[in-house]
Biotite code that builds the C-alpha atoms (Angstrom):
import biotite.structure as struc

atoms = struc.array([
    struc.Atom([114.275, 51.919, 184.627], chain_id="A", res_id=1, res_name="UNK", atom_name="CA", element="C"),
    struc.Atom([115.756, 49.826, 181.609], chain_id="A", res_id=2, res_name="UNK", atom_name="CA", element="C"),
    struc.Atom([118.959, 49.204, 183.874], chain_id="A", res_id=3, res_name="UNK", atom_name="CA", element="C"),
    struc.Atom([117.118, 47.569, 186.474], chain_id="A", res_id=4, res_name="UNK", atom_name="CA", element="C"),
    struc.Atom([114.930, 45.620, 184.284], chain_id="A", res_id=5, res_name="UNK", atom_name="CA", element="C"),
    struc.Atom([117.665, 44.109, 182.740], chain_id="A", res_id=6, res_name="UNK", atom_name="CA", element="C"),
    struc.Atom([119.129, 43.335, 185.858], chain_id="A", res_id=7, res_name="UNK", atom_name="CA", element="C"),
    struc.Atom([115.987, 42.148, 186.976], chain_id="A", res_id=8, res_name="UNK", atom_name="CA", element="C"),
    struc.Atom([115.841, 39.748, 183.490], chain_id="A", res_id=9, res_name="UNK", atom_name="CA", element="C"),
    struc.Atom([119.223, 38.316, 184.776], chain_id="A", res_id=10, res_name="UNK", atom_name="CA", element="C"),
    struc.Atom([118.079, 37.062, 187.926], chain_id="A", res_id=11, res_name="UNK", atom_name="CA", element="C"),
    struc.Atom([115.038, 35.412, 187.583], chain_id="A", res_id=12, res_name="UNK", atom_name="CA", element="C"),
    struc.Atom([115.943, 34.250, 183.400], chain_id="A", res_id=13, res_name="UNK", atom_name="CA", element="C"),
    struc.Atom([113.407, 31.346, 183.866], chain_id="A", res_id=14, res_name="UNK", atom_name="CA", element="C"),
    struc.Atom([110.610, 34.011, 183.790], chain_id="A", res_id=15, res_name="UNK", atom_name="CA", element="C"),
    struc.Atom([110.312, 37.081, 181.905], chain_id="A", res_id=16, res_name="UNK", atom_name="CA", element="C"),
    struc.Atom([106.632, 37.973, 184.057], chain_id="A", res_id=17, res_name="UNK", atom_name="CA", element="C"),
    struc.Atom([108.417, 37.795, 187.040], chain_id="A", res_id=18, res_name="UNK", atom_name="CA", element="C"),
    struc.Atom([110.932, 40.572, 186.570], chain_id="A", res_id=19, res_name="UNK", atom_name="CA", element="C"),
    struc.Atom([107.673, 42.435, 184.776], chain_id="A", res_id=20, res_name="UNK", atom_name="CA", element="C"),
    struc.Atom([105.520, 42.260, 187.966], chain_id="A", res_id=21, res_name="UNK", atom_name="CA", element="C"),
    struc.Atom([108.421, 43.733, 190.010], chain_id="A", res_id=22, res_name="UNK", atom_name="CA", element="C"),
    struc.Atom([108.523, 46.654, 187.317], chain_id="A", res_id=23, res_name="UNK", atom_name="CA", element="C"),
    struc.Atom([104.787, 47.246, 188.309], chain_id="A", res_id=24, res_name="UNK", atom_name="CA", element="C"),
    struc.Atom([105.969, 47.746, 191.779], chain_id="A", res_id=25, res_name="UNK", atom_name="CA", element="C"),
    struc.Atom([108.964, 50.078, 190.966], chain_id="A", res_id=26, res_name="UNK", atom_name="CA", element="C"),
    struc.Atom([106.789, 53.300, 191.170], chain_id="A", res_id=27, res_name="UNK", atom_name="CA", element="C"),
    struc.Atom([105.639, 52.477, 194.759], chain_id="A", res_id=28, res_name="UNK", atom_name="CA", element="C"),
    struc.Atom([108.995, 51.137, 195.692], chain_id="A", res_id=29, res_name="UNK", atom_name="CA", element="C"),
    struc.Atom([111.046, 54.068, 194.446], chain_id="A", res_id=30, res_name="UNK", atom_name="CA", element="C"),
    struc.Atom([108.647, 57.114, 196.483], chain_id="A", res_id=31, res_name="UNK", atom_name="CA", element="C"),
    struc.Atom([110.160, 55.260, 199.479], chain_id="A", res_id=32, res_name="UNK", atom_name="CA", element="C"),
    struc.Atom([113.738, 56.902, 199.217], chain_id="A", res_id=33, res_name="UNK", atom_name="CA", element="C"),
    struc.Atom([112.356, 59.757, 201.412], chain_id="A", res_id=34, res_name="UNK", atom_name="CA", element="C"),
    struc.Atom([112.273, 57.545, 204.766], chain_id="A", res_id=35, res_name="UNK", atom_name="CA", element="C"),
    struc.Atom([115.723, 56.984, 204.580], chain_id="A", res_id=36, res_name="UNK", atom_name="CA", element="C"),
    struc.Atom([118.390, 58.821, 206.127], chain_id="A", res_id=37, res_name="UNK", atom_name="CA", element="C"),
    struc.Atom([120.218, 58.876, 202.782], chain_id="A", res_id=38, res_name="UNK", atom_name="CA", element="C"),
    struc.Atom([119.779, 58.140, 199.410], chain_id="A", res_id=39, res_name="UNK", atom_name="CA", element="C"),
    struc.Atom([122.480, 58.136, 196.440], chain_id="A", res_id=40, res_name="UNK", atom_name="CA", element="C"),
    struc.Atom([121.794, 57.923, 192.875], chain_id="A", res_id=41, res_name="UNK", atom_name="CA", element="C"),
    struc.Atom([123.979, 54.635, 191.211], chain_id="A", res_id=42, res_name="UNK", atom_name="CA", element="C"),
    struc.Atom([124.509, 55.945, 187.767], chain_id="A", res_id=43, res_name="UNK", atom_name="CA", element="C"),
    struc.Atom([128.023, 56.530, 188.335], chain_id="A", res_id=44, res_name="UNK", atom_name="CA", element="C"),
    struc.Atom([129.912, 53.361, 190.283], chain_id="A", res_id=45, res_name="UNK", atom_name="CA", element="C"),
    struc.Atom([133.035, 55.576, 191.111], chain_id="A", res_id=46, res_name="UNK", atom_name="CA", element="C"),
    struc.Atom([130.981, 58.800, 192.051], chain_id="A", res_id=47, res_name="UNK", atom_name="CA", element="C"),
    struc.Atom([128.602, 56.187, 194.376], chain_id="A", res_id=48, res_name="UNK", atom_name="CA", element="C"),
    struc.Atom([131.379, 54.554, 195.498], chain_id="A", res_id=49, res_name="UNK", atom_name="CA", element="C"),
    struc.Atom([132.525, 57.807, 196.695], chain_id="A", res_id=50, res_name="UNK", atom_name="CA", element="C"),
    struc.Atom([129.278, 59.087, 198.503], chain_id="A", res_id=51, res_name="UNK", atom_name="CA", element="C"),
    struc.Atom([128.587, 56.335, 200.412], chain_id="A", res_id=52, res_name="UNK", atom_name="CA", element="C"),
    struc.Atom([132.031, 56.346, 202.020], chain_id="A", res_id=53, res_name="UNK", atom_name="CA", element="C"),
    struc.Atom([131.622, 59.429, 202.369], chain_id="A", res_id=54, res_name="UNK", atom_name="CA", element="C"),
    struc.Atom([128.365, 59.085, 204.347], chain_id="A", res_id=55, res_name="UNK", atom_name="CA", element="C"),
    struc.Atom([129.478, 56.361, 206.461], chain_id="A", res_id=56, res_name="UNK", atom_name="CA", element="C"),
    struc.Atom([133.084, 58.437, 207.677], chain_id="A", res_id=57, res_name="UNK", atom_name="CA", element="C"),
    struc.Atom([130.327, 60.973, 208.686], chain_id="A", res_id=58, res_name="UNK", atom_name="CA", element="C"),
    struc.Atom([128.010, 58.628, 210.732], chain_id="A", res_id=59, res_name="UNK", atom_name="CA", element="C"),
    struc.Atom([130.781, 57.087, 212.448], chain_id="A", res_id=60, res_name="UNK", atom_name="CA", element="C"),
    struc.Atom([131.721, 60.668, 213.663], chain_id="A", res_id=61, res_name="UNK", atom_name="CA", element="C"),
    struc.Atom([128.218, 62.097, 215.208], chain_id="A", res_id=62, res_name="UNK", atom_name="CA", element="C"),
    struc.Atom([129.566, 65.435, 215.462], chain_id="A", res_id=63, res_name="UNK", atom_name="CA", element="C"),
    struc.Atom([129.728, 66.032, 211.374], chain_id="A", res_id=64, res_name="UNK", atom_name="CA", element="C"),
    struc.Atom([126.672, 66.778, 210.067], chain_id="A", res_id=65, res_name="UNK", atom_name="CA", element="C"),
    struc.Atom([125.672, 65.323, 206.583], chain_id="A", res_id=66, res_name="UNK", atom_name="CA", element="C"),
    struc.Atom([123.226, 67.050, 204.024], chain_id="A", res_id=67, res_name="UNK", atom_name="CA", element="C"),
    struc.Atom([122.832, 66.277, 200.373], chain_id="A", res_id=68, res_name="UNK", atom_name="CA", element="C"),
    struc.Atom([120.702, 67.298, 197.703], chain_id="A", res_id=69, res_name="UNK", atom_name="CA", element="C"),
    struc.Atom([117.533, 66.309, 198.104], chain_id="A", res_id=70, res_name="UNK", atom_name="CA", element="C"),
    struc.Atom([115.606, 68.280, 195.463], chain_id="A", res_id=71, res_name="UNK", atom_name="CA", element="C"),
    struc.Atom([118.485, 66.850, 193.035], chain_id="A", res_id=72, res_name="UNK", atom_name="CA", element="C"),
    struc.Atom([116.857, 63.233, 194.005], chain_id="A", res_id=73, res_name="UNK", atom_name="CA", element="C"),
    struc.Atom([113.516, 64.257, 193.973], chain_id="A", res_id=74, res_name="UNK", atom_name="CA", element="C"),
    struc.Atom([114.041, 65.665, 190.006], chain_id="A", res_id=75, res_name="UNK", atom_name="CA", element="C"),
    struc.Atom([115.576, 62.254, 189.702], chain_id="A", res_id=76, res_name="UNK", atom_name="CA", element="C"),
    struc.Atom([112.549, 59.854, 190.790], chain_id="A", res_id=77, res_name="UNK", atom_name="CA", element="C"),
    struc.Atom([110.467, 62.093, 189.114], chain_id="A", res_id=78, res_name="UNK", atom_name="CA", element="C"),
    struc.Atom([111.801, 61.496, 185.933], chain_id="A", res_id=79, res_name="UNK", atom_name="CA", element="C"),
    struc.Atom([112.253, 57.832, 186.390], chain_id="A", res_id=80, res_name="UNK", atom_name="CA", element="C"),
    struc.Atom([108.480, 57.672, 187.192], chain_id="A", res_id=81, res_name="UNK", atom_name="CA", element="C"),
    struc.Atom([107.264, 59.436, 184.526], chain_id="A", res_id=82, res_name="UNK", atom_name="CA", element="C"),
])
């Protein structure tokens, strides 16, 4: 949560409010990750980096079936939203 504040502070600088309304939103936004087909955690850029290649050498080939661990995300967002 502080990450993305700051990084929130850096793009809109003319307006601190701004980047605190969007913090009001993060609770709702974040409960979202379970529509998606797949969701990976950016604490590590190299780790991520790997993933999401990963996932997308597995979509190209429809036959490979891709799981990941979902209750590991959902300990996640519940720590970032409490």
């Amino acid at each position: 949560k502080k990450e993305l504040f700051k990084r929130l502070l850096k793009r809109d600088q003319k307006d601190k409010n701004i980047a605190s309304e969007r913090m009001k939103q993060f609770k709702q936004d974040i409960m979202h990750w379970k529509e998606y087909d797949f969701t990976v955690i950016n604490d590590k850029l190299e780790s991520c980096y790997k993933l999401i290649i990963n996932y997308i050498s597995k979509r190209n080939d429809k036959k490979k079936f891709l799981d990941y661990n979902k209750e590991y995300i959902r300990k996640h967002i519940n720590k970032l939203i409490n």
